[in-house]
N, CA, C and O atoms as a GROMACS GRO file, in nm:
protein
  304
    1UNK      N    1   7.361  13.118  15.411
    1UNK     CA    2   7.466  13.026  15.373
    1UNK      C    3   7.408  12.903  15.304
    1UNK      O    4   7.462  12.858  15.203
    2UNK      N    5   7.291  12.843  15.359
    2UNK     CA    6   7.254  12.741  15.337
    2UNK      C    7   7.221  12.724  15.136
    2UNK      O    8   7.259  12.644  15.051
    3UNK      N    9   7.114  12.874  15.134
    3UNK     CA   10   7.061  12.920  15.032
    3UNK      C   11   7.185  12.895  14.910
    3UNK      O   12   7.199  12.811  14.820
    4UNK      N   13   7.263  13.012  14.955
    4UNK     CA   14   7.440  12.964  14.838
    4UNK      C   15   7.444  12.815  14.808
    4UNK      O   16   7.456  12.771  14.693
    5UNK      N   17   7.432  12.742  14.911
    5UNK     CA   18   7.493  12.606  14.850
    5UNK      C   19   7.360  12.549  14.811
    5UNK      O   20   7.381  12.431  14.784
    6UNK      N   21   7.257  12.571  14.799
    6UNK     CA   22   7.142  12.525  14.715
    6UNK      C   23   7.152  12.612  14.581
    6UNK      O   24   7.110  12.555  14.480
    7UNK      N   25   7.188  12.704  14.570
    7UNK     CA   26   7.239  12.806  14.401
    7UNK      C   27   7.315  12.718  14.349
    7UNK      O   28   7.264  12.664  14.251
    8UNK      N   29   7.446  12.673  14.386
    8UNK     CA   30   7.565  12.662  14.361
    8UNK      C   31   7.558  12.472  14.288
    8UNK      O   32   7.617  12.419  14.194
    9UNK      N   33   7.432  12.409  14.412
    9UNK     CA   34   7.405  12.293  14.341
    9UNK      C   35   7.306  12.312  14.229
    9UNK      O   36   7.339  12.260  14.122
   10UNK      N   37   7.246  12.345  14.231
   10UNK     CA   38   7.135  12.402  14.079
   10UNK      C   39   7.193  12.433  13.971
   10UNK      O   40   7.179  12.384  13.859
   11UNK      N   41   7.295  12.560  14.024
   11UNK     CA   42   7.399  12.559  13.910
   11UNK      C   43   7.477  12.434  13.810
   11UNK      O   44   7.497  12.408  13.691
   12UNK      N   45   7.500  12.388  13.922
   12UNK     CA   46   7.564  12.239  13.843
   12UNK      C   47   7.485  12.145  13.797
   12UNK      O   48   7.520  12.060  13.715
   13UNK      N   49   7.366  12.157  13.851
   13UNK     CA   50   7.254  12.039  13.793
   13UNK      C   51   7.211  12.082  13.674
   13UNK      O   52   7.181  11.992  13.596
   14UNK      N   53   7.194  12.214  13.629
   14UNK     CA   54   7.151  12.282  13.557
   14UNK      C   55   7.239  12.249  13.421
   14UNK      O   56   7.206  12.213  13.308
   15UNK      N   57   7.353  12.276  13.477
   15UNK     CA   58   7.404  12.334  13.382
   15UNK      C   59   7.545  12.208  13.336
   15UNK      O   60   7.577  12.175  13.222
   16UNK      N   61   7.580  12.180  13.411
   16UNK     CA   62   7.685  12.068  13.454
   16UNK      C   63   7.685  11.880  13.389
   16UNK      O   64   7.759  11.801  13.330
   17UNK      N   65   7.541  11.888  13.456
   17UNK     CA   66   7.453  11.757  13.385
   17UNK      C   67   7.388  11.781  13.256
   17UNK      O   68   7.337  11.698  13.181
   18UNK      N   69   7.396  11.873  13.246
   18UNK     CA   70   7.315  11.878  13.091
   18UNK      C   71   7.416  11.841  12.955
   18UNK      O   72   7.373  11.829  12.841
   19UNK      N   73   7.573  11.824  12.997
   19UNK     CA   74   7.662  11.770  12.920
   19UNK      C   75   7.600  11.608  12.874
   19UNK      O   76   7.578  11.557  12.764
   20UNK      N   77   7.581  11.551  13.041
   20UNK     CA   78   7.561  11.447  13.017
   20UNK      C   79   7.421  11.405  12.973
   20UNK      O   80   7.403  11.286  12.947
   21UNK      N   81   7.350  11.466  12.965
   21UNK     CA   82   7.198  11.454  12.918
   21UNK      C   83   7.192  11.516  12.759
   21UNK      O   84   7.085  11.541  12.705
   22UNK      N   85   7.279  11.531  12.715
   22UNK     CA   86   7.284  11.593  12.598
   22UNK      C   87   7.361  11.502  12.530
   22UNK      O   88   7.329  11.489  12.412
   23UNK      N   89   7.464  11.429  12.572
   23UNK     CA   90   7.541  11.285  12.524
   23UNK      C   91   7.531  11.204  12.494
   23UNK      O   92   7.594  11.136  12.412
   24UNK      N   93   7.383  11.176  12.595
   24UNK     CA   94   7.285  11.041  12.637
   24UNK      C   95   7.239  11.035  12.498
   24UNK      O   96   7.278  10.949  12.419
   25UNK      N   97   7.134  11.153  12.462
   25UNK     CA   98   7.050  11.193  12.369
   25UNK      C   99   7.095  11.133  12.257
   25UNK      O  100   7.054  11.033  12.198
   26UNK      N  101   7.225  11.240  12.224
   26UNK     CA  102   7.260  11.161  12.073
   26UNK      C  103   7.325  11.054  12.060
   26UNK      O  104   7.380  11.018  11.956
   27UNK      N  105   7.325  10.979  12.194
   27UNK     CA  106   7.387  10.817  12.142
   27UNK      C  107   7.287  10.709  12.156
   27UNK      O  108   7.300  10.590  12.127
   28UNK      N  109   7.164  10.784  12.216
   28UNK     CA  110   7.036  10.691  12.228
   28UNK      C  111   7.057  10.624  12.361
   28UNK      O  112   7.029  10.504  12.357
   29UNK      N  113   7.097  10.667  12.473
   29UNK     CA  114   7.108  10.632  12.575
   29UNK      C  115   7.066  10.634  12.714
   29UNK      O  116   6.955  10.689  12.714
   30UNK      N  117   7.104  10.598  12.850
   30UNK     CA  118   7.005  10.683  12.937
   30UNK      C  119   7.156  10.790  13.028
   30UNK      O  120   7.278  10.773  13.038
   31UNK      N  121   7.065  10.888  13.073
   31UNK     CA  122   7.172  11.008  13.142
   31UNK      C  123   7.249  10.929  13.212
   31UNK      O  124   7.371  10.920  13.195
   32UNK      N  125   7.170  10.854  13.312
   32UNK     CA  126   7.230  10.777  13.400
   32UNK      C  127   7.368  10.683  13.407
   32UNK      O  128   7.446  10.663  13.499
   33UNK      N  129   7.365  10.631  13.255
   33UNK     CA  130   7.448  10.519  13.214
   33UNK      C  131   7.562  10.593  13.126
   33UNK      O  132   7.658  10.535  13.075
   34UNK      N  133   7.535  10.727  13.117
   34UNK     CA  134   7.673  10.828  13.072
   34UNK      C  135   7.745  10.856  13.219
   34UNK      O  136   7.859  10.832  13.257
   35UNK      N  137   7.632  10.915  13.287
   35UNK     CA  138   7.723  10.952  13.450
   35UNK      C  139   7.791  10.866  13.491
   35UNK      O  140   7.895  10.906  13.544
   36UNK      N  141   7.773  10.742  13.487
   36UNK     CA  142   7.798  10.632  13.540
   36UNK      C  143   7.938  10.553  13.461
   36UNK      O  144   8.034  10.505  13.521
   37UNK      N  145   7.921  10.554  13.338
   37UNK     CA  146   8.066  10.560  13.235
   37UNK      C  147   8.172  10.650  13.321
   37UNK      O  148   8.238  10.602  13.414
   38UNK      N  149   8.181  10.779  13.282
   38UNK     CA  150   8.233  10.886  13.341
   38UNK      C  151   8.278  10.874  13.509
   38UNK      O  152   8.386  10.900  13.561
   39UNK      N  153   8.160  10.827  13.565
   39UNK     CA  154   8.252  10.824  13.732
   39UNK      C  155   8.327  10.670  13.737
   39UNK      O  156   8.394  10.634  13.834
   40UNK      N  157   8.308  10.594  13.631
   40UNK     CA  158   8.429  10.488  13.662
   40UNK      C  159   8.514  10.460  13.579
   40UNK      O  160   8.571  10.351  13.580
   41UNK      N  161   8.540  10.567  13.479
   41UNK     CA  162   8.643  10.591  13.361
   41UNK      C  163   8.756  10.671  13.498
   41UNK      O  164   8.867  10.629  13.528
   42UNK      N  165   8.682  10.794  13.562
   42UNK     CA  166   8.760  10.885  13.638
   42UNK      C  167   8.849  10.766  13.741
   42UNK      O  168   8.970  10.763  13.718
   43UNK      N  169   8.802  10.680  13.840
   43UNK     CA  170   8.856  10.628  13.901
   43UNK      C  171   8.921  10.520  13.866
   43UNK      O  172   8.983  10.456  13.951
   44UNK      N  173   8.915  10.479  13.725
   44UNK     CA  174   8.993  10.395  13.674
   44UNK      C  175   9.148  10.453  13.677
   44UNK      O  176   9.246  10.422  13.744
   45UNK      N  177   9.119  10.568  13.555
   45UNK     CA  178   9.270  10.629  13.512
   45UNK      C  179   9.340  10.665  13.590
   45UNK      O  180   9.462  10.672  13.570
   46UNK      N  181   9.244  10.723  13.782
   46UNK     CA  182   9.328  10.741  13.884
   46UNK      C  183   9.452  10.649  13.918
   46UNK      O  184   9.573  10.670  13.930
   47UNK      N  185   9.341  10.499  13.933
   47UNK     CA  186   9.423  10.396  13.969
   47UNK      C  187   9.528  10.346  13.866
   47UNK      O  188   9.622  10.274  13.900
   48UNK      N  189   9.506  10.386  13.743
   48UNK     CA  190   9.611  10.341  13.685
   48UNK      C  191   9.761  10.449  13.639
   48UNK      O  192   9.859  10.419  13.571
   49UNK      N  193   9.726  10.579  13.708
   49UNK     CA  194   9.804  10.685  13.692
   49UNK      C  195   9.913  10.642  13.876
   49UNK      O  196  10.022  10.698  13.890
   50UNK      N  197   9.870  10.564  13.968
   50UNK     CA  198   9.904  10.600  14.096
   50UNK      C  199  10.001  10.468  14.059
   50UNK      O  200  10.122  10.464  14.083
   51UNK      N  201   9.912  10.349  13.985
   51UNK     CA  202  10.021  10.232  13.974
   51UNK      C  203  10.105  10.271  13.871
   51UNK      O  204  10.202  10.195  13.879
   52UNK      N  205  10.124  10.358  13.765
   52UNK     CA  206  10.283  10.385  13.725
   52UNK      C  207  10.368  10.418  13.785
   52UNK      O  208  10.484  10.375  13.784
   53UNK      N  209  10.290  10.560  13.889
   53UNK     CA  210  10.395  10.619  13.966
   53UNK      C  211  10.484  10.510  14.088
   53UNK      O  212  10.597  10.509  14.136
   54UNK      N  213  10.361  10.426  14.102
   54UNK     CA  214  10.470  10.322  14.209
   54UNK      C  215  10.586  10.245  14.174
   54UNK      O  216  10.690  10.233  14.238
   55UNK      N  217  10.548  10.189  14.050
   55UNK     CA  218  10.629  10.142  13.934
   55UNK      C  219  10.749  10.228  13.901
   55UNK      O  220  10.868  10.201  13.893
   56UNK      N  221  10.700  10.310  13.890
   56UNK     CA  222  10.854  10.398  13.817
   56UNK      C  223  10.944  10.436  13.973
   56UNK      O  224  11.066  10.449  13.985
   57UNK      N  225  10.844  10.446  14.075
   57UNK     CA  226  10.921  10.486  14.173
   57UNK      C  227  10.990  10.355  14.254
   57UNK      O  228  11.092  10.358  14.322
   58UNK      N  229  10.906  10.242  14.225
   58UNK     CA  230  11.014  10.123  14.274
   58UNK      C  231  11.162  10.120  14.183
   58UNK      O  232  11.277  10.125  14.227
   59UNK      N  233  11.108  10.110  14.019
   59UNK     CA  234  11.212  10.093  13.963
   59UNK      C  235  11.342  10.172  13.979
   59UNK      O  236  11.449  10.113  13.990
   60UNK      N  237  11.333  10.294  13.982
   60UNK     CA  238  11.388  10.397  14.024
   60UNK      C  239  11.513  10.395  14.186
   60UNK      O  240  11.607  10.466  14.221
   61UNK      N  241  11.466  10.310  14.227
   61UNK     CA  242  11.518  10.262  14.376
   61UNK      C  243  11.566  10.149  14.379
   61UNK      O  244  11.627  10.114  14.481
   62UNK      N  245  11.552  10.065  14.276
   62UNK     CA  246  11.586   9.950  14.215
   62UNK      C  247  11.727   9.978  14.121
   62UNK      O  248  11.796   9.881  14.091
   63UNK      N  249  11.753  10.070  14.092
   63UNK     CA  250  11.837  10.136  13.979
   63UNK      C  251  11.933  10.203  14.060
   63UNK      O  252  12.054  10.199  14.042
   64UNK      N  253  11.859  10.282  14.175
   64UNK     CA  254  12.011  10.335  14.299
   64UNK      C  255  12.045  10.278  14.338
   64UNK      O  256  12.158  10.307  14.378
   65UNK      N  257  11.980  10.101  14.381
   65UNK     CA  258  12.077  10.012  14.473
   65UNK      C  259  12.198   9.943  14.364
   65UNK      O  260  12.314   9.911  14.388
   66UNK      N  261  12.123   9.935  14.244
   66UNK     CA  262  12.255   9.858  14.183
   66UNK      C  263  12.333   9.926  14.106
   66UNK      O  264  12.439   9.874  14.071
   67UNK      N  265  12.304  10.039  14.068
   67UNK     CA  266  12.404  10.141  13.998
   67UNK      C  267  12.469  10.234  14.085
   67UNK      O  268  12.483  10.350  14.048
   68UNK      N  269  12.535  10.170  14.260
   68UNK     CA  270  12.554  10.276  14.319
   68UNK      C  271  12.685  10.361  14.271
   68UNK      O  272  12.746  10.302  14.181
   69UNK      N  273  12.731  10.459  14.301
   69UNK     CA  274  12.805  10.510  14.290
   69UNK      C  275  12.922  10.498  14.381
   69UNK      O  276  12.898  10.492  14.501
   70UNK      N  277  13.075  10.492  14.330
   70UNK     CA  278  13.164  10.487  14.438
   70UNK      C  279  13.300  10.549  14.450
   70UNK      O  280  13.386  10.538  14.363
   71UNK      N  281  13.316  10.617  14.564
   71UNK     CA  282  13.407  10.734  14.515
   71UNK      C  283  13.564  10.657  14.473
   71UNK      O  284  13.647  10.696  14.390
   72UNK      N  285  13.568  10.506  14.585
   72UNK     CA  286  13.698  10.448  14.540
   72UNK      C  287  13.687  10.315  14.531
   72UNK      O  288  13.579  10.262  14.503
   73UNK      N  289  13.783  10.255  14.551
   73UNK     CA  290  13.819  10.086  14.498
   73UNK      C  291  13.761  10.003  14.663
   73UNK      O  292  13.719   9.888  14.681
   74UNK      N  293  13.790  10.158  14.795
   74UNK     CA  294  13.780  10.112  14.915
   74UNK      C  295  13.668  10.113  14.936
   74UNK      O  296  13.646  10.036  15.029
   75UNK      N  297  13.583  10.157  14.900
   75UNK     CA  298  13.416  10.196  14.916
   75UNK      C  299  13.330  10.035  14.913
   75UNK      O  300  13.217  10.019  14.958
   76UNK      N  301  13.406   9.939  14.855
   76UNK     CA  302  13.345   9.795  14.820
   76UNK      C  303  13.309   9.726  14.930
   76UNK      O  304  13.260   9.614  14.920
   0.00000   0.00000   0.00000
């Protein structure tokens, strides 16, 4: 078992990082400072994909309280 997950990471070091070592290269850069772009581009767009959804989902609840619906004149 152990062996698999030493393949499985090789695999990706191998093969996975070599995107980013190949990026580095032709922008004159170091690997490091591509990986490093990349893991805080990822957790950026997270955070800014989770604050729309809160946004749209406040607004959204904001929009049922004052557009309620009413079946009559007595409902007020």
């Amino acid at each position: 078992m152990l062996q698999l997950v030493y393949d499985i990471r090789h695999y990706f070091e191998k093969r996975g990082f070599y995107v980013c070592s190949r990026l580095a290269d032709r922008l004159g850069m170091r690997a490091k400072s591509v990986r490093l772009f990349f893991i805080y581009v990822s957790f950026a767009t997270m955070g800014v994909g989770f604050a729309i959804y809160l946004t749209l989902a406040f607004w959204l609840k904001l929009k049922d309280l004052v557009y309620a619906k009413r079946t009559s004149v007595f409902d007020l």
